[in-house]
N, C-alpha and C positions, 0 to 999 in steps of 0.2 A: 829524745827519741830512742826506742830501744835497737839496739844491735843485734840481728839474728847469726848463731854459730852457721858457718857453713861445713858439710859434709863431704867430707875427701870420700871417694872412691878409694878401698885398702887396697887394692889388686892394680889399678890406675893410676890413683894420684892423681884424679881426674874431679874437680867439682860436683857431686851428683845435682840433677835438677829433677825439679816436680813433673812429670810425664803420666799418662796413662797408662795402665796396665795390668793386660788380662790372667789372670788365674783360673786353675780349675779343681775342681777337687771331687772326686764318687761322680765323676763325668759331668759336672755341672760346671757352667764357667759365669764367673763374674770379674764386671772389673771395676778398676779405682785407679784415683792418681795418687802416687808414690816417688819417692824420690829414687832416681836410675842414675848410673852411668852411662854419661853417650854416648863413651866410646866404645863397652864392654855390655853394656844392657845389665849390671848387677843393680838389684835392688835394696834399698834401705826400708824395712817395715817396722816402722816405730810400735814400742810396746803397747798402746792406748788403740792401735790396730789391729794387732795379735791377739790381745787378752777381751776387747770389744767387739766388733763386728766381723771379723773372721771367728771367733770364739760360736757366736751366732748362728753363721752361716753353717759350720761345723756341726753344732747339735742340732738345726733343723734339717740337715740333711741325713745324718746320722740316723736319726728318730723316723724315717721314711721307709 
């Protein structure tokens, strides 16, 4: 069985966990789940997120 890393919160020390959460960007909002802090609300967005469908989101709203 594989072992998954868990995420400290840098600022907590706080285990981050999978949550939803809203974003907006050129007054549009969407949202996804991401890994948070629950005690602080910081988010973790893994690069395959950043460079993929926010990437996306970014040039179709960009191009409008």
């Amino acid at each position: 069985m594989e072992e998954k890393t868990k995420l400290m919160c840098g600022k907590c020390g706080v285990e981050m966990v999978p949550a939803p959460t809203q974003f907006s960007y050129l007054g549009h909002v969407f949202r996804t789940e991401v890994l948070r802090c629950p005690s602080c609300g910081q988010v973790f967005i893994p690069e395959s997120l950043a460079r993929g469908r926010m990437a996306e989101v970014e040039t179709i709203l960009e191009d409008k």
